[in-house]
Each structure stands twice: as C-alpha cells, then as structure tokens.
N, C-alpha and C positions, 0 to 999 in steps of 0.2 A: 172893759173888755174890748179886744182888738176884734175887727172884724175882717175876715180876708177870703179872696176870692179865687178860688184855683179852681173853680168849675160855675154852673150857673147857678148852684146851690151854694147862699154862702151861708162858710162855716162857724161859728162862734165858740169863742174859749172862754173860759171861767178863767177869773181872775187864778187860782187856784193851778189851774193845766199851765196858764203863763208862769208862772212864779216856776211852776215843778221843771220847764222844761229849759228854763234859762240856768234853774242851781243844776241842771244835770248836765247842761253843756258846759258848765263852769267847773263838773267833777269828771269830764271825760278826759281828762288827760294825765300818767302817774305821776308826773313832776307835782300837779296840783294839791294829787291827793298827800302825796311826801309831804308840802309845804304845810298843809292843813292839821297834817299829822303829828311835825314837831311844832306848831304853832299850839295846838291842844296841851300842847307837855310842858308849855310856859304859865309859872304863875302870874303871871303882867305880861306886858308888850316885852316881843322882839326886838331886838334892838342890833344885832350883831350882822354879821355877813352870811347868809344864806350860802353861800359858793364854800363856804366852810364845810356845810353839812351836805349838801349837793352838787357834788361835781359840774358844774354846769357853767357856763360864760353867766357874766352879772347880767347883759340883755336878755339873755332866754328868761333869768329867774324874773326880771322884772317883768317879761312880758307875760306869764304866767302870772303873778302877785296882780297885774294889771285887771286881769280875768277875774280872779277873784273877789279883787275889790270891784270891778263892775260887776258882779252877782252879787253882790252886799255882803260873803262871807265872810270877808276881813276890811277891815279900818285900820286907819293911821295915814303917815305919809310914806312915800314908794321915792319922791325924789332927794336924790344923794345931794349934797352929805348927810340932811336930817332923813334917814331911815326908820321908822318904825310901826311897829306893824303887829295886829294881833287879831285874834276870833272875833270877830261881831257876835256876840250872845244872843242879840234879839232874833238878827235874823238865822242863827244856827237851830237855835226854839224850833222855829218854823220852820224850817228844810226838815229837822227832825219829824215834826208831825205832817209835815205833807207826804214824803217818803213813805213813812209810817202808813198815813189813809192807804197811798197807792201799794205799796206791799202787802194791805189786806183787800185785793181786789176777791171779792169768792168766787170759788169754782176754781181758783188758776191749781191750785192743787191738785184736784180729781180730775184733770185733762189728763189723758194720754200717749197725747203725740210724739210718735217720734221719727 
C-alpha cells in the first residue's frame, strides 16, 4: 500500500484501489480498448502489424501497446522487428474481478440523481 499525502490526513489505498485505478488508466483511451479487442479474437500471440487494422502511425500504436503492457494487460515484445504480443490471462482474471467487485458497489442503483 502506497501512502500519500494531499492533505494532513493521510490517505491509504488497498492494494485492490491501486491495481483498479492503473487497469482504468490503461483502458481510458479507444485505441487501447480496439487493441485489446482484436488481441481477445487471437487464438495465440499477435504477431502481425497493428497499423493494418488501425489506422494509426506504428508510434502512436506502440505507445499505446506500451500502456498496456505497463498495466500488465498484454505481454510479449513491442520492439521491432521481433513484434509480438498477446492478452496476459492472469492479470485479465483479475481486472475482470476487480471491475466486477467495483461494479457492484450497493446502493449505486437506487440513487437518483440527476
């Protein structure tokens, strides 16, 4: 647990809040989620040119794949010419069920607000 101080009360995060809030910064952007999305629809690693299926310069897809594999989503190598690259299952497990806890927070339902 990281401990940090933006007031004189310091705050403390669960291993749990850390993990959730680095896979959501790692899913805040659509290039990522596309990437994630034709990576899901490989029976094995990647291996081809992402700029194929995503219009996109190879730096931009790399720096997004970068993102990813430093959120543990994906594994393999990123630097050319050996390219490859695929879901990390363990830690996708886990984003699944953290996601999951935080999506049944209670109450968030029967709030009103609008």
């Amino acid at each position: 647990m990281e401990r940090m101080k933006r007031s004189l009360t310091p705050v403390d995060y669960s291993r749990g809040e850390e993990t959730l809030a680095v896979l959501a910064k790692a899913l805040s952007h659509p290039v990522r989620i596309r990437i994630l999305q034709l990576l899901q629809q490989e029976a094995c690693c990647f291996t081809g040119e992402l700029t194929t299926l995503i219009p996109m310069a190879q730096s931009t897809i790399s720096q997004h794949l970068k993102a990813l594999l430093e959120a543990g989503l994906i594994q393999g190598e990123i630097n050319p010419p050996k390219v490859r690259y695929c879901i990390n299952r363990e830690k996708w497990a886990e984003a699944k069920e953290l996601f999951a806890v935080f999506f049944k927070i209670e109450g968030a339902e029967s709030c009103d607000c609008r």
